[in-house]
Backbone as JSON, one array per atom type, in Angstrom:
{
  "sequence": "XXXXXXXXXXXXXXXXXXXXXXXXXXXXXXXXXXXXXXXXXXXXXXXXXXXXXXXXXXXXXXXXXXXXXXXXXXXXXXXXXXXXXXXXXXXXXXXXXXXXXXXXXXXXXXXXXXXXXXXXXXXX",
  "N": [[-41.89, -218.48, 11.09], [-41.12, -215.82, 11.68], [-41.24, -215.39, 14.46], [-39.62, -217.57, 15.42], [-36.9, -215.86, 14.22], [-37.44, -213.89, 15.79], [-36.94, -214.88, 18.08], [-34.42, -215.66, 17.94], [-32.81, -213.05, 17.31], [-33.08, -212.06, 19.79], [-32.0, -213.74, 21.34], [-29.23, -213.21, 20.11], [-28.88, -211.04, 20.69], [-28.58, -210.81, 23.78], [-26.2, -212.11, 24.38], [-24.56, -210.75, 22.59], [-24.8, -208.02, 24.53], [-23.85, -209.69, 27.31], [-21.18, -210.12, 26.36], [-19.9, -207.36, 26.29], [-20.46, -206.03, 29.38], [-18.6, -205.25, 31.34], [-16.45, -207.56, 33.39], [-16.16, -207.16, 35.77], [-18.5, -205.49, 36.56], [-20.49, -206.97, 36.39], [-20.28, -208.83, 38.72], [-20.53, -208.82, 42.1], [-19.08, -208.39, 43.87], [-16.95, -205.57, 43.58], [-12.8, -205.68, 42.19], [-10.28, -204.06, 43.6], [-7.75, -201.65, 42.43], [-4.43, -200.61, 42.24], [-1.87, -198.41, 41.13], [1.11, -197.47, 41.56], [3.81, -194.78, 41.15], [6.62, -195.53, 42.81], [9.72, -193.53, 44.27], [13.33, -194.29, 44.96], [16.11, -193.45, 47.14], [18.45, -191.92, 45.6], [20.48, -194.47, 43.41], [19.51, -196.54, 45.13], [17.56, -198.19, 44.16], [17.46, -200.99, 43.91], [18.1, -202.39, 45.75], [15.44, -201.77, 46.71], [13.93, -202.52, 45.3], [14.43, -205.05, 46.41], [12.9, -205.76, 48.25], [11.0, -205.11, 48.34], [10.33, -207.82, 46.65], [10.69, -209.28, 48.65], [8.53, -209.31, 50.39], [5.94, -209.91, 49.02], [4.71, -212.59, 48.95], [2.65, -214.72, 50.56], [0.11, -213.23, 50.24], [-3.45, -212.69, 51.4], [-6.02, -212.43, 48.98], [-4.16, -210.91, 47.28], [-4.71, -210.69, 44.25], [-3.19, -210.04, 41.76], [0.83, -208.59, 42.09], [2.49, -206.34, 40.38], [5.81, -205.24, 40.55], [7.71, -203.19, 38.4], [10.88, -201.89, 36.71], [11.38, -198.57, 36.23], [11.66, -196.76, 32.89], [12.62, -194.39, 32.51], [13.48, -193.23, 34.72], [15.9, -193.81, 36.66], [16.03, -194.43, 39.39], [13.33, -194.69, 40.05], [10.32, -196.69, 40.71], [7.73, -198.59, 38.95], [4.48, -200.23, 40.56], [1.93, -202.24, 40.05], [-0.83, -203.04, 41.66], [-3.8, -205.61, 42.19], [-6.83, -206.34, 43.99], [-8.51, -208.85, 45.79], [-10.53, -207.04, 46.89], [-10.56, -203.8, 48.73], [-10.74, -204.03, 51.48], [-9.13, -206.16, 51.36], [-6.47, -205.11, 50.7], [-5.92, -203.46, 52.44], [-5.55, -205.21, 54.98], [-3.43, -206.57, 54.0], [-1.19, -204.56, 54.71], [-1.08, -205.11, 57.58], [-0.29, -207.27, 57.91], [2.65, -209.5, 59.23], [5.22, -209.6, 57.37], [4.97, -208.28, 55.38], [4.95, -205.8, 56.76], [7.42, -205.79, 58.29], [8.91, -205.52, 55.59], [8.28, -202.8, 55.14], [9.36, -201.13, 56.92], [12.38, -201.87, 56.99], [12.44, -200.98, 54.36], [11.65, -198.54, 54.36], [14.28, -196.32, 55.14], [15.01, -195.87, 52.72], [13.1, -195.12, 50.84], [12.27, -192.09, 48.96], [9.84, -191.34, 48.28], [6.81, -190.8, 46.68], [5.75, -190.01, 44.16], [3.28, -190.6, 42.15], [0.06, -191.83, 42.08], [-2.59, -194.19, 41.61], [-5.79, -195.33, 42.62], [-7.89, -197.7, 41.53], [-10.62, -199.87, 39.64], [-10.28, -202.6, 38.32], [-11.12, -204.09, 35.64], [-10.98, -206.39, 33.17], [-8.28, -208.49, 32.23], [-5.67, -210.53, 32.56]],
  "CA": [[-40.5, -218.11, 10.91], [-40.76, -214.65, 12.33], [-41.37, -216.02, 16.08], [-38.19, -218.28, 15.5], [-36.11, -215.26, 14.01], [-37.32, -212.93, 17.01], [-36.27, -215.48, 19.22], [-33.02, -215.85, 17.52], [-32.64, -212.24, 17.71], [-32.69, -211.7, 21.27], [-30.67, -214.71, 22.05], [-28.0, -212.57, 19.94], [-29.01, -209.02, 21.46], [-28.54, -210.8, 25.12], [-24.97, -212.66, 23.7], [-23.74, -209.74, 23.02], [-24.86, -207.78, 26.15], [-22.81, -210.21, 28.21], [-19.79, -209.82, 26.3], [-19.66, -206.25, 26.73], [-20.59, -205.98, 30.26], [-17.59, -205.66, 31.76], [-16.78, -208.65, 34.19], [-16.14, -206.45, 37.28], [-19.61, -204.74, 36.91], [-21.14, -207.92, 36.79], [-19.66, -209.03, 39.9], [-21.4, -208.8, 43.39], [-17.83, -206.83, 44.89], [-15.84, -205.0, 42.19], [-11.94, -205.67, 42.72], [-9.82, -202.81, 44.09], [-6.29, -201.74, 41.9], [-3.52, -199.61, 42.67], [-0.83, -198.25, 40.33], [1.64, -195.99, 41.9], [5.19, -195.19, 41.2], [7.97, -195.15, 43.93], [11.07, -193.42, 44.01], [14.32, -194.79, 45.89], [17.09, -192.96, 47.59], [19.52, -192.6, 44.57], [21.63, -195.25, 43.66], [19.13, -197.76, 46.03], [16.74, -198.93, 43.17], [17.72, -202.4, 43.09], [17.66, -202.5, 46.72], [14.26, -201.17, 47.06], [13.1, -203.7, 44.4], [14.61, -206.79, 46.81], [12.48, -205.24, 49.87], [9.5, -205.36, 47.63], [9.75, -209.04, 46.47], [10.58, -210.02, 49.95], [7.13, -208.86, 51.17], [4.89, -210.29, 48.18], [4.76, -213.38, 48.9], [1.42, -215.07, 50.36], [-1.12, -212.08, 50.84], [-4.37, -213.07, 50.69], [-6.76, -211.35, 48.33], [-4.01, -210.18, 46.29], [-4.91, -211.18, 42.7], [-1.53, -209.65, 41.04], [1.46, -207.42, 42.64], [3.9, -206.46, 39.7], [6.75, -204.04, 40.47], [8.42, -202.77, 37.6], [11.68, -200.53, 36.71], [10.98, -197.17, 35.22], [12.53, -196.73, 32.24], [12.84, -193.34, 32.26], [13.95, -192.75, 35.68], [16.95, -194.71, 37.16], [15.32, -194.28, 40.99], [12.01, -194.95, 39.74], [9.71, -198.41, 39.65], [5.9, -198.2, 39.51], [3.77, -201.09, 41.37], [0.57, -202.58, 39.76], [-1.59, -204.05, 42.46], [-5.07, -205.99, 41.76], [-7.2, -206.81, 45.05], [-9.87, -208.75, 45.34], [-11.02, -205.9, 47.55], [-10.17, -203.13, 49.32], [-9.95, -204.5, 52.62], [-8.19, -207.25, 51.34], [-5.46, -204.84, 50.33], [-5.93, -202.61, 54.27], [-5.64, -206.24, 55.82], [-1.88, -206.62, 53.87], [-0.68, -203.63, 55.25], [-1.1, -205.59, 58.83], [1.01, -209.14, 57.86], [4.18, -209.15, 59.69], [6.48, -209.79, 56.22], [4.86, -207.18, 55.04], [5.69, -204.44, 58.18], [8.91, -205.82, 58.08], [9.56, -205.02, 54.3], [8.37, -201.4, 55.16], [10.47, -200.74, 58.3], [13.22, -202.11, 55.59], [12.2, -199.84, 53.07], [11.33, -196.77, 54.52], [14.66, -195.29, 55.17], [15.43, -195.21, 51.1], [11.97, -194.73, 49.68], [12.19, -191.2, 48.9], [8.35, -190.48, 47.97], [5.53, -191.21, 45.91], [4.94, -189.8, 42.96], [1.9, -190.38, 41.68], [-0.69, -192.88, 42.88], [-4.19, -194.35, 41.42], [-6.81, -195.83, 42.64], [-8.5, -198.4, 40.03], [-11.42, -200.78, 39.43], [-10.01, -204.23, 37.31], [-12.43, -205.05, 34.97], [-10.67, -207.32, 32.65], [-7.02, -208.83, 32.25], [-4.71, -212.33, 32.87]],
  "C": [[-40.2, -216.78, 11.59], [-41.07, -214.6, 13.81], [-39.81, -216.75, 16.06], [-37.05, -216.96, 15.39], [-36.37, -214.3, 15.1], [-36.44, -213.39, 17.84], [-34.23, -215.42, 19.05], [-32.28, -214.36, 17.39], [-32.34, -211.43, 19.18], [-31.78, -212.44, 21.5], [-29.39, -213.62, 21.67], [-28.0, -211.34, 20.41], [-28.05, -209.5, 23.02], [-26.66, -211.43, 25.09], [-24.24, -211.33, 23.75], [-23.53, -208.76, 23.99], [-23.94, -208.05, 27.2], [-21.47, -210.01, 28.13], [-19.15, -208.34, 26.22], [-19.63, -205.42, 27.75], [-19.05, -206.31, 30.66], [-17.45, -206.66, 33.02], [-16.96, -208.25, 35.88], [-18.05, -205.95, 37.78], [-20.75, -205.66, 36.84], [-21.07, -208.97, 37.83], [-20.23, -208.21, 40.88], [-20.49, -206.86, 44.13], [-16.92, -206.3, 43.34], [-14.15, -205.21, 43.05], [-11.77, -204.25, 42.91], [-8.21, -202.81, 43.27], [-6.12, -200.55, 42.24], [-2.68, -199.33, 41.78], [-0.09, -196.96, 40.81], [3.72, -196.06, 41.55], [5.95, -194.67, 42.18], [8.88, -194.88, 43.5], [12.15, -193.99, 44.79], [15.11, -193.7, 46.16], [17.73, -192.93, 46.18], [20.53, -193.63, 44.8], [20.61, -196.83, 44.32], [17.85, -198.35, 45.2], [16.25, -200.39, 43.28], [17.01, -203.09, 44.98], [16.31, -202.15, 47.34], [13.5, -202.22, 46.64], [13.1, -205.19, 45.38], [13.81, -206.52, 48.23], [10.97, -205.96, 49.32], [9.09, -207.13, 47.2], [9.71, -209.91, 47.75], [9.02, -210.53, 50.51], [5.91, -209.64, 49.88], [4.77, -211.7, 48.07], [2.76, -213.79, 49.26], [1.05, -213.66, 51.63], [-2.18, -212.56, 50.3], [-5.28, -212.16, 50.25], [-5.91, -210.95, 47.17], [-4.38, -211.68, 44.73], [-3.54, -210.96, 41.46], [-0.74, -208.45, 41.61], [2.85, -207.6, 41.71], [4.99, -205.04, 40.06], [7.37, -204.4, 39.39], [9.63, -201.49, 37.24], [10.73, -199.22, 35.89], [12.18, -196.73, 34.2], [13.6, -195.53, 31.76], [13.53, -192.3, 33.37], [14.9, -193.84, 36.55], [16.33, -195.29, 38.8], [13.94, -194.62, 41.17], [11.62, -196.05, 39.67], [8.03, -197.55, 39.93], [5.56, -199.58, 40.04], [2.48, -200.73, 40.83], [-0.32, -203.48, 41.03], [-3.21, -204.72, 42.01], [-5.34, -206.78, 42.88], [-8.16, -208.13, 44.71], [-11.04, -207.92, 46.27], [-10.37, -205.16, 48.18], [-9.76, -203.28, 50.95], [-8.95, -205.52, 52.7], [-6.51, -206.47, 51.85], [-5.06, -204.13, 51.68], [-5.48, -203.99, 54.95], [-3.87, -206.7, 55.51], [-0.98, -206.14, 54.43], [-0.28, -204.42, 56.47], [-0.05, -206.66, 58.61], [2.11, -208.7, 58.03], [5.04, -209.05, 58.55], [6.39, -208.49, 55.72], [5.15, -205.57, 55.69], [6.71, -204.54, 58.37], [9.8, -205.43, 56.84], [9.57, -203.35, 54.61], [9.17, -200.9, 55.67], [11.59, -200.78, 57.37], [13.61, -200.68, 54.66], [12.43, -198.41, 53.1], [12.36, -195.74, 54.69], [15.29, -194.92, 53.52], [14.68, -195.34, 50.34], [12.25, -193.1, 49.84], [10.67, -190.17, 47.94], [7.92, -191.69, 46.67], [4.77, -190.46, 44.99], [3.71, -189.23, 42.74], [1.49, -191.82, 41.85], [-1.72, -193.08, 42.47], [-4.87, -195.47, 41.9], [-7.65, -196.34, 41.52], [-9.66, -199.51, 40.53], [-11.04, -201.84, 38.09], [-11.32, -204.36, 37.12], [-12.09, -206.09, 34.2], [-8.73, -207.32, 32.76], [-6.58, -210.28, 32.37], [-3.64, -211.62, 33.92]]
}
């Protein structure tokens, strides 16, 4: 019985192991995330937002690209990105829809905030 209950002990040591390992760090490539918030020109919010869904269409690699308002700033959205790598997300930059949203964009983005660099380990 105490050969069976060892055994049955590790099984649950290694059980839980797995489920605490986060999934990224058990993964070969770790994804790549971004979270930064943009400001607009005043007044051009909305318009900034219809530049942004233009361009998100098929990129490959991305895993999720949410823009959101800021609730606290009228001119304000932030942008969640989730790669599945870092070049994925350098290789977006290049897709014509996407160089065409910027060109778009760029004369009523009025900066960038604040900007992070992230590693996704879990989520939907």
């Amino acid at each position: 019985m105490t050969h069976n209950r060892r055994d049955m002990l590790g099984l649950a040591a290694a059980a839980i192991a797995s489920t605490t390992i986060p999934a990224a760090a058990q993964e070969a490539k770790p994804r790549y995330g971004l979270i930064g918030q943009m400001l607009s020109a005043p007044g051009k919010r909305d318009e900034l937002v219809g530049y942004l869904r233009a361009a998100t269409g098929a990129m490959p690699g991305c895993l999720s690209y949410i823009v959101a308002l800021d609730t606290a700033n009228p001119d304000a959205i932030w942008i969640t990105e989730v790669w599945d790598s870092r070049e994925s997300h350098a290789a977006s930059l290049k897709l014509p829809a996407v160089r065409a949203a910027i060109a778009k964009a760029k004369p009523i983005i009025a900066g960038f905030p604040q900007h992070f660099e992230t590693v996704p380990v879990a989520g939907v």
